[in-house]
N, C-alpha and C positions, 0 to 999 in steps of 0.2 A: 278342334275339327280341322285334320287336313284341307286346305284350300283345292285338291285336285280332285277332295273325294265325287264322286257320281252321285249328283243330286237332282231329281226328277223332280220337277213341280207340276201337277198336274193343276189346270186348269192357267196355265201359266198365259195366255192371252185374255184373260179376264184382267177387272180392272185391282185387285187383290194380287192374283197371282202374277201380273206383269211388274207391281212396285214389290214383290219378292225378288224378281230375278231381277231387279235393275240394281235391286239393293245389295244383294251377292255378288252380281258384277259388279257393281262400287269398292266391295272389301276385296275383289281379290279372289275370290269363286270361281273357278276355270270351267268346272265341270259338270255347266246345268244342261239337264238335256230336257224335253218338253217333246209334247205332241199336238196338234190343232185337234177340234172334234171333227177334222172330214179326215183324217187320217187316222186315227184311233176313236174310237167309240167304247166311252169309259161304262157306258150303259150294257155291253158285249163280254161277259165275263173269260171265255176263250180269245176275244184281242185283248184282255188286259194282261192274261196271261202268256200270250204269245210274245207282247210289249215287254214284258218282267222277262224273260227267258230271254231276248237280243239282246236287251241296253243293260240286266243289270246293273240295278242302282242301290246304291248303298243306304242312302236316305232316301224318304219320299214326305213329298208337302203335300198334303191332301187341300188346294185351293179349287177344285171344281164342285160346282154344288148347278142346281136351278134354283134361282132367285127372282124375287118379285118384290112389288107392294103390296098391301089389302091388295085390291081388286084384284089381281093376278093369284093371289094365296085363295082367294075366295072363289074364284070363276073355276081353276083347275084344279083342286084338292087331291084326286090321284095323281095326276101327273108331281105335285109337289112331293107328295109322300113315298109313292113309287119308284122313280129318278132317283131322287136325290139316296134312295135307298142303296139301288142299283148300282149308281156310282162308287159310293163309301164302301160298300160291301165289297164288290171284288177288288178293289184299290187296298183294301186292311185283311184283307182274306191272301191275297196274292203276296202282298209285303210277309207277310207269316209264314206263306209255304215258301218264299225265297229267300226265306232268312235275311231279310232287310231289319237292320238291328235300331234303327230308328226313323219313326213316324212321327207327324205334327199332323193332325187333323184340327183342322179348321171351324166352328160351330156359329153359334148366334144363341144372343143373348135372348131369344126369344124361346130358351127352354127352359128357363124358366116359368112358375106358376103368373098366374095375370096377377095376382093380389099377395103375394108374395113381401115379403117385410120389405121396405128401401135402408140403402141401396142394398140390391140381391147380391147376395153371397153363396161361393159354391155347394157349401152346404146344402141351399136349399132344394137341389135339383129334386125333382122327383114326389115333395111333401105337397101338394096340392093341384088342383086342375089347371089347363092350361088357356091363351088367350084361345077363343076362338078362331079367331078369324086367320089365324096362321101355325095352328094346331096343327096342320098335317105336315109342312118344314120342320117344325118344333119335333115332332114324334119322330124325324127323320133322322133331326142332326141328334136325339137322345140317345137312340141306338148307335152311333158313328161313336160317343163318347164313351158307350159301356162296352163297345165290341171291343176299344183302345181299352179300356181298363181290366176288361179280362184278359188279354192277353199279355199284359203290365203284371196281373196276378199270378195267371198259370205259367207263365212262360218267360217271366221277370225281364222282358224287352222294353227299350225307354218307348215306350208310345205312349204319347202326353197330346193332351187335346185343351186350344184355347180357343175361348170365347169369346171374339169381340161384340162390343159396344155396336152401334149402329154406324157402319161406315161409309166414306167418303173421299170423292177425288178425284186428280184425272184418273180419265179411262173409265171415268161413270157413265153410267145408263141414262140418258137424257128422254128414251122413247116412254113419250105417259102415259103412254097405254101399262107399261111395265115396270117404271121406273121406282125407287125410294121416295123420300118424300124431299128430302132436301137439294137432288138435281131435279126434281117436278118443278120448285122452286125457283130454282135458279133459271129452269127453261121459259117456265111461265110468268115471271117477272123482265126478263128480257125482252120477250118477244109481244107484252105489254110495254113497256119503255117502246120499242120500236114501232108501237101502232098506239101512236099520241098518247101515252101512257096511259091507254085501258085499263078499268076495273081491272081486279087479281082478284080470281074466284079460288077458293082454296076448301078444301073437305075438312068436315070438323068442327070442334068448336071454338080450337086454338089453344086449348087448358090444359090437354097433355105433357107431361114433362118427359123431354129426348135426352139423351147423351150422344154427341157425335165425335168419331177420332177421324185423324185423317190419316188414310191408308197406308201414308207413308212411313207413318208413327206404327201402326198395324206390321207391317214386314221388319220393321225397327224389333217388335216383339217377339217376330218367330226369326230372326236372327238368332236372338236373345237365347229362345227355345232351341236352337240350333248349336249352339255355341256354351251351352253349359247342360249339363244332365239336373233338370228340374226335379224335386224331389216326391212331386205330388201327381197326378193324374190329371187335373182339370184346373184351370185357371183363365180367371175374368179379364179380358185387357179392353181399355176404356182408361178416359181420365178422370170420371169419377167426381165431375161435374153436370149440372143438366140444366136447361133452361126449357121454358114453355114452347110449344109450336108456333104460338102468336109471336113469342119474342126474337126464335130461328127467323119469321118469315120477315121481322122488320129490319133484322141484320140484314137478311139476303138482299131484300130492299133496299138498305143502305150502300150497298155494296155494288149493286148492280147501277143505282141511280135513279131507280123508277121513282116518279113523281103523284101517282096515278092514286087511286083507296083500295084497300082489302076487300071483298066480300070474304064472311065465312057461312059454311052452307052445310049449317046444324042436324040436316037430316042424315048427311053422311055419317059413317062413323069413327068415333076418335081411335077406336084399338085400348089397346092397355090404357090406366090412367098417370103410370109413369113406369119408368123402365132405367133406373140407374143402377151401375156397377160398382159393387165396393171391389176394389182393385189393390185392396191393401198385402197382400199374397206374391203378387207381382215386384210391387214396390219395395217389399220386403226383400226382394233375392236382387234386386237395382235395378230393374228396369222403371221408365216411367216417361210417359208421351213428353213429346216437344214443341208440337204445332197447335198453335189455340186457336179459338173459332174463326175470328175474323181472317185472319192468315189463311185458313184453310179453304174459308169460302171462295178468298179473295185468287185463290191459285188454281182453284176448278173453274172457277169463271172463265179465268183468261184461257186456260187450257177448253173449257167451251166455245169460247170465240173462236179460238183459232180453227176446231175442228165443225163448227157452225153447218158446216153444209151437208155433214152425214145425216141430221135433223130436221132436215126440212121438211119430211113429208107429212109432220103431222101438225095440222093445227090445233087452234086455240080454241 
């Protein structure tokens, strides 16, 4: 991959799309170009087009998505399935009529079946039902990965779509109204440490098994995707390791300092009863994460402290 080529990363001020282009500016990448959501509205299928016809871009990342936890997957269900539809559609529809010769769309490991064999393998897309409670993302990013594969088929273009693991990192979402589970985490043990180490009330039963990457490792892989023509359509990136929620929340614990006890608050609920990625596909062509848990907690923490005050407004 020429280093000057025109590479658009859409959603590129998210906390995914930002550790992509810090990463192409690392190697040498001249030629990113990006749009904020008040300036283009990816949801506006004539400004993506209008977007596609000034900047021609030769590559596009498809990092823009709406994302949530449970309650946010569960409170807005069209908005999840709708958007997110919106988005990917005219982003993979527009790259096709502009003859943009290669695509990386972006997924979640959450389309996968809920009861799906461990760890899930690509294979399994499609053989059984999905989790509830984030069924309507799931059926979003499904479509993002078969509209890249028809057109991989009809049209024999590199458009490769990966799936990460549950990710992680600066430039995470700390608001818990909205947030993942593991900056919920992080926000809500902190700011118990800071109020004489208060009970940590936490949803769940704690018996879930997670797999977390850190984001960094995440742009590390569509590098990867960038920089070699992949030979398959869809591929799982994750490091294919998992640990319980309970055992996540007493790293973060660890990590943070809090001194305080856990509540878990069983009525809530837990989602999938595990969610690991076999990532052996990846590994295989040489890619494969670098950052393990505790490192990664330990480097969104500090990157939380320091940005501490964009979060203020919500308590505990």
């Amino acid at each position: 991959m020429d280093k000057a080529t025109k590479i658009y990363i859409a959603g590129h001020k998210g906390m995914v799309g930002s550790a992509i282009w810090r990463t192409l500016s690392t190697k040498g990448y001249t030629n990113l170009i990006g749009a904020s959501s008040a300036t283009l509205n990816l949801k506006n299928q004539q400004a993506v087009k209008d977007f596609f016809a000034a900047e021609k871009p030769k590559v596009v990342i498809d990092a823009a998505a709406k994302v949530g936890g449970i309650l946010a997957n569960n409170d807005f269900p069209y908005q999840f399935l709708m958007e997110n539809m919106q988005i990917q559609n005219n982003l993979i529809d527009t790259a096709l009529q502009t003859d943009v010769e290669k695509f990386i769309f972006l997924g979640s490991s959450c389309i996968y079946p809920k009861l799906a064999p461990q760890p899930l393998k690509e294979e399994y897309l499609l053989t059984d039902s999905l989790e509830p409670t984030n069924e309507w993302y799931a059926i979003a990013k499904i479509t993002g990965v078969k509209a890249c594969q028809a057109i991989r088929k009809q049209f024999d273009k590199d458009y490769v779509s990966l799936m990460p693991t549950n990710l992680y990192g600066t430039h995470d979402n700390f608001d818990l109204n909205s947030s993942h589970v593991l900056p919920a985490m992080i926000r809500k043990f902190h700011e118990a440490k800071s109020n004489n180490n208060a009970t940590v009330k936490l949803w769940g039963s704690g018996t879930p098994r997670r797999e977390f990457l850190f984001v960094d490792d995440m742009a590390a892989a569509v590098v990867f995707a960038l920089e070699n023509k992949l030979p398959d359509y869809l591929y799982n990136v994750g490091t294919g390791v998992d640990l319980t929620i309970k055992e996540l929340a007493e790293n973060i614990q660890k990590v943070i300092g809090h001194q305080g006890a856990i509540e878990w608050d069983s009525s809530k609920p837990d989602g999938t009863p595990r969610k690991l990625m076999n990532v052996a596909k990846m590994h295989q062509l040489g890619w494969k994460h670098k950052v393990d848990l505790i490192e990664g907690i330990t480097k969104t923490y500090n990157w939380f402290l320091e940005n501490e005050g964009n979060y203020k407004e919500v308590k505990m």
